[in-house]
N, C-alpha and C positions, 0 to 999 in steps of 0.2 A: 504494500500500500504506500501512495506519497503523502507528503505530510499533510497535504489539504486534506486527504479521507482517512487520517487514521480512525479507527474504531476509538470510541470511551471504553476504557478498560473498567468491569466491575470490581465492586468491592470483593464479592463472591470469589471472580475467576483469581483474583489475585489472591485471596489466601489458603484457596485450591490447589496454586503455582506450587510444583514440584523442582528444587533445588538440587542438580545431578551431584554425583559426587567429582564427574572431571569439568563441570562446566566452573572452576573459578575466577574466571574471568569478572562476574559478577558476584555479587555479596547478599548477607542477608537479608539486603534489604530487597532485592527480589520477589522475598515471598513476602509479602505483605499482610499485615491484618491491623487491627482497630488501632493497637498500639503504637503502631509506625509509626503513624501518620499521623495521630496525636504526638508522637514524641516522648510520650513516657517510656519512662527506664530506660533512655537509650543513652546511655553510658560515653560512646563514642563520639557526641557532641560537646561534650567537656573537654575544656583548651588542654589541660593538662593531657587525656588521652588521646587527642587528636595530634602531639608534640609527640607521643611514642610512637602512634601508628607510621608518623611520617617517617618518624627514624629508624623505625623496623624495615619499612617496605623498602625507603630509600638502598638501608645499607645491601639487603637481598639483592638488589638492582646491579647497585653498584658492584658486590661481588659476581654476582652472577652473569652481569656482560663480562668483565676480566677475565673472570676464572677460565668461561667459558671458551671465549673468543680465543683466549693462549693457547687452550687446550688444541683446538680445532686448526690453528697456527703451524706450532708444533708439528702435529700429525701430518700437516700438508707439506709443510718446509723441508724436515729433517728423513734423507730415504730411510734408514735405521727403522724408522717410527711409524713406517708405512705398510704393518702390517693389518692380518683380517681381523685382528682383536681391536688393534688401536683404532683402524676406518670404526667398528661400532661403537666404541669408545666416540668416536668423534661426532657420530649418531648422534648420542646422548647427549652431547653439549650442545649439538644442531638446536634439538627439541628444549632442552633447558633458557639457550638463548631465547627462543622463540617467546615462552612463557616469560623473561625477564624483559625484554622490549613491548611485544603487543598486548600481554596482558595485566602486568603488575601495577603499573603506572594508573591504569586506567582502573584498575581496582581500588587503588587509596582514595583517587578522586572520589569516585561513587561512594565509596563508604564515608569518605567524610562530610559529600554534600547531600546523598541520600535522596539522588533525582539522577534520575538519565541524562547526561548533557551532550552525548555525543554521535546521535543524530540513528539513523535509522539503519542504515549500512554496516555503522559497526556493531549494534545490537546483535547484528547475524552472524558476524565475523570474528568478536575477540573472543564469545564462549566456546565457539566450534575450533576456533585456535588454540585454545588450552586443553579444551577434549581432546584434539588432536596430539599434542606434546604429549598428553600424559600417556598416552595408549601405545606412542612411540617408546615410550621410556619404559614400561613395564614388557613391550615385545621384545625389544632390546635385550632388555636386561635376561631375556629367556632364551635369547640366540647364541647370547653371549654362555650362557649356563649351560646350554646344551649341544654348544661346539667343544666347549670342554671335557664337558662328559664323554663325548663321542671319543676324543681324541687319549683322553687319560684315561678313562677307565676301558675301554675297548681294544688301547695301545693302537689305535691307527694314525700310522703318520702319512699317510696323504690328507693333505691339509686342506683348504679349501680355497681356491685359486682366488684371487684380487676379484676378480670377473665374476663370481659367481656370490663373491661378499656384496658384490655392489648392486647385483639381480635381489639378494636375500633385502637390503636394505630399501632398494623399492618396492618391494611387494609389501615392507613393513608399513612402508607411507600411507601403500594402499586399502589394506585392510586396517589400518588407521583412523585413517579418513572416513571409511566406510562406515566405524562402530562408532566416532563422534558425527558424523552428518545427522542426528534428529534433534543435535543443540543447535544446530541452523536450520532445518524443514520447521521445527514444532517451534516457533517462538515467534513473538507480536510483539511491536512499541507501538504504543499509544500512551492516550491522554488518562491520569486519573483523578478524576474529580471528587474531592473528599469532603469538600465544602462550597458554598453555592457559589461562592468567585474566587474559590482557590482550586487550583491544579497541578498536579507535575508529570514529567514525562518518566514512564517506566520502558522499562524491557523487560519480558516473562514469557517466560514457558509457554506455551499455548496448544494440549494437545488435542485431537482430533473428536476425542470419547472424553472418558470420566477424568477425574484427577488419577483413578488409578491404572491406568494406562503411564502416566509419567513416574509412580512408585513401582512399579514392573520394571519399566527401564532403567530408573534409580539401582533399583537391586540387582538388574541384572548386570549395570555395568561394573556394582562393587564385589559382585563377584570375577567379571571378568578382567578385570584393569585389577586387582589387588588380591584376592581371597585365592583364586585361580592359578595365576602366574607367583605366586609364595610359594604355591605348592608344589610346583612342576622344579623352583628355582631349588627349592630345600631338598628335596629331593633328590635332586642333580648335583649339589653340592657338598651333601651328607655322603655322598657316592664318591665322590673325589677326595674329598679328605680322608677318609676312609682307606681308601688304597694311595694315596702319599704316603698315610702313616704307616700301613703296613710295607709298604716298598722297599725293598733291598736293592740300593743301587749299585752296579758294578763298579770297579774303581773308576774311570774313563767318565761318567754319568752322572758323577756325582754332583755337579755343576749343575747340569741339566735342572734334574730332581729338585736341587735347592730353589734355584730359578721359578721353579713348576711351581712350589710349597709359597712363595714370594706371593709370587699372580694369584692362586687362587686366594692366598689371604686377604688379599686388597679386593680382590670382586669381591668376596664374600662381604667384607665390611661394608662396599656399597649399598649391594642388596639389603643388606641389617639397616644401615640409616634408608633407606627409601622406605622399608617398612617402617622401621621408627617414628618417621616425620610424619606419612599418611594416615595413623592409626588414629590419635583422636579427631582428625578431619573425618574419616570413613566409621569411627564409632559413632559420633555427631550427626552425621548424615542418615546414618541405622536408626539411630531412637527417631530421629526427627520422620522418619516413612514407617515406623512402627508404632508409633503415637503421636500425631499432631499437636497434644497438647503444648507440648515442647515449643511450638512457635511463641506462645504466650507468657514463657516464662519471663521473669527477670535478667533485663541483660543479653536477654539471646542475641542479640547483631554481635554485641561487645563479643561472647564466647565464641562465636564462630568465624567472627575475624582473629580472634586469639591463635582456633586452629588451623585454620586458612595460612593462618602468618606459620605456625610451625611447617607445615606443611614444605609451605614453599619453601625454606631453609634447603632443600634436598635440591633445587638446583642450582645451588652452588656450593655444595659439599664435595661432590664429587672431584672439582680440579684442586681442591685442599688434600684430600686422600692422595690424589695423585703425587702430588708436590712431598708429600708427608710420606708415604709407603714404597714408594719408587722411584733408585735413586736417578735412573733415566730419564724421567721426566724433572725429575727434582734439577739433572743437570741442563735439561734443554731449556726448565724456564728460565733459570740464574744466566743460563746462554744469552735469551733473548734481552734479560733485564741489561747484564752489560752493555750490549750493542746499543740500547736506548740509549746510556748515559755516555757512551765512547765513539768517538768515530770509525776507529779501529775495531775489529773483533777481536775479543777476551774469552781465552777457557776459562772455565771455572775454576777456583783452588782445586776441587779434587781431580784432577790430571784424567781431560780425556785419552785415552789410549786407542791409538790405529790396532783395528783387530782385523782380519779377514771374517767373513760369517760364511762357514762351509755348513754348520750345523746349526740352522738354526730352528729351534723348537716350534711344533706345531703349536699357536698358538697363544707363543708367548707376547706378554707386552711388546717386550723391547728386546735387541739384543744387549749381551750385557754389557756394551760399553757402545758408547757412539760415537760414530767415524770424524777423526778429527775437521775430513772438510767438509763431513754435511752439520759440525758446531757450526760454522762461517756462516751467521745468518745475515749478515751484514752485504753481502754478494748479492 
């Protein structure tokens, strides 16, 4: 619809409005009811919480273009780094970015002003953008888990060609896109009229049938985007450590093996913080499609932007682990940070070492030292 014909949105349909668990783009204030819009109990209109919200959301932004953007930097610049683990690696900061530009920014606003300001187009476009990110991140993270498994615990070293990482990577898009597309088909901006010459513009849910058609899809996505892909990941990685621990390396292997015990520690800790961060977001969401009353409580915007904000912490954790757990990336960003401040290119104190890579593990991060002239990022 254009703005001359939006529909008046009811009171009804809007506190009918079902709040998905990947659409965060948008806030509590979405689902609408008496309280809203009277302004009681809503917490997050006080100067003082509105000075945290901004410093929460800001600093998330702020790390999470950096983090991410080196990440994917990195990966592209340095050939070492250019293998099928690190490309999905580089996924995952794709989908992280995406969320820290199109969606965050636009989410403080709305919750601090608690009206739709930004016009009708992106109504359709920032939810379906973050449904999108997040669905990437958890397929990801299950490609990533079950290339491993393939590879360590099956012992198959034919790896999986650049070529066919980058087929795996689009079809992830695709079925992506496909499981966030009804936060863009089912959704309506209009007008809502709360008082006889007061109004503001929302954006809401809007679906076909009942409201429970949008708690259907609610639950179905937090099983599929979190409950689902845990299970497959825990699984796949109870399996791999499992047989590290038990593994007898020959002498010749023993390199290998440690390397192996390295990588999968750092995925795992991913996987752990991404469950970590979504939990009280996706328990929040459960009570709220299991008892409506929840809408009504005390503070509810204030709590669900609380876990909205934890949430999103996890895209930008991920190039901290990296920096933190692996000293390869740990040397490629102190690489890149030189080159900012020098005109010249600098190794790092810990002395990159020219290596040949005849053996290099299926799978691994990185090899374990990176070639003295793909440090030169300065070239």
């Amino acid at each position: 619809m254009d703005s001359g014909s939006q529909a008046n949105v009811t009171r009804e349909e809007l506190s009918h409005s079902n709040e998905d668990p990947s659409e965060c783009c948008t806030t509590a204030s979405t689902r609408l009811n008496d309280n809203t819009f009277l302004r009681l109990e809503d917490s997050t209109k006080l100067i003082g919480i509105q000075v945290v919200l901004i410093l929460a959301y800001s600093t998330i932004i702020l790390l999470g273009v950096v983090g991410n953007f080196l990440v994917i930097y990195v990966v592209c610049k340095f050939k070492t780094l250019r293998t099928v683990t690190n490309f999905f690696i580089a996924n995952l900061a794709v989908a992280d970015l995406l969320v820290n530009t199109l969606c965050l920014p636009f989410t403080l606003i709305y919750t601090l002003v608690g009206e739709w300001k930004f016009g009708q187009i992106l109504c359709f476009v920032l939810p379906y953008a973050q449904g999108l990110a997040v669905h990437i991140s958890t397929v990801t993270l299950n490609v990533i888990a079950l290339d491993r498994h393939r590879c360590i615990v099956y012992h198959l070293e034919t790896k999986m060609s650049k070529d066919m990482c980058f087929v795996v990577i689009g079809i992830t898009w695709t079925i992506s896109a496909v499981l966030a597309s009804p936060l863009a088909i089912f959704r309506e901006y209009g007008t809502f009229n709360f008082q006889p010459e007061q109004s503001i513009q929302v954006c809401t849910e809007k679906w076909p049938g009942s409201s429970r058609d949008g708690t259907i899809y609610s639950i179905s996505m937090l099983l599929l985007q979190y409950v689902l892909p845990l299970s497959i990941i825990s699984f796949a990685y109870i399996r791999i450590w499992s047989k590290l621990k038990n593994h007898v390396s020959p002498g010749g292997r023993s390199d290998r093996h440690h390397r192996r015990r390295k990588t999968t520690k750092m995925l795992v800790t991913m996987v752990v913080v991404f469950a970590v961060s979504w939990l009280p977001f996706h328990a929040f969401q459960l009570a709220i499609d299991i008892d409506n009353s929840v809408l009504d409580m005390k503070d509810f915007k204030l709590l669900y932007t609380v876990f909205h904000i934890i949430a999103m912490c996890s895209t930008f954790a991920n190039p901290i682990l990296y920096g933190w757990m692996n000293n390869n990336y740990r040397t490629a960003f102190i690489t890149v940070f030189k080159c900012e401040r020098r005109m010249d290119c600098v190794h790092p104190k810990s002395r990159v070492r020219v290596q040949t890579q005849n053996t290099l593990e299926t799978g691994d991060i990185v090899s374990p030292h990176l070639n003295a002239t793909d440090a030169k990022v300065c070239d």
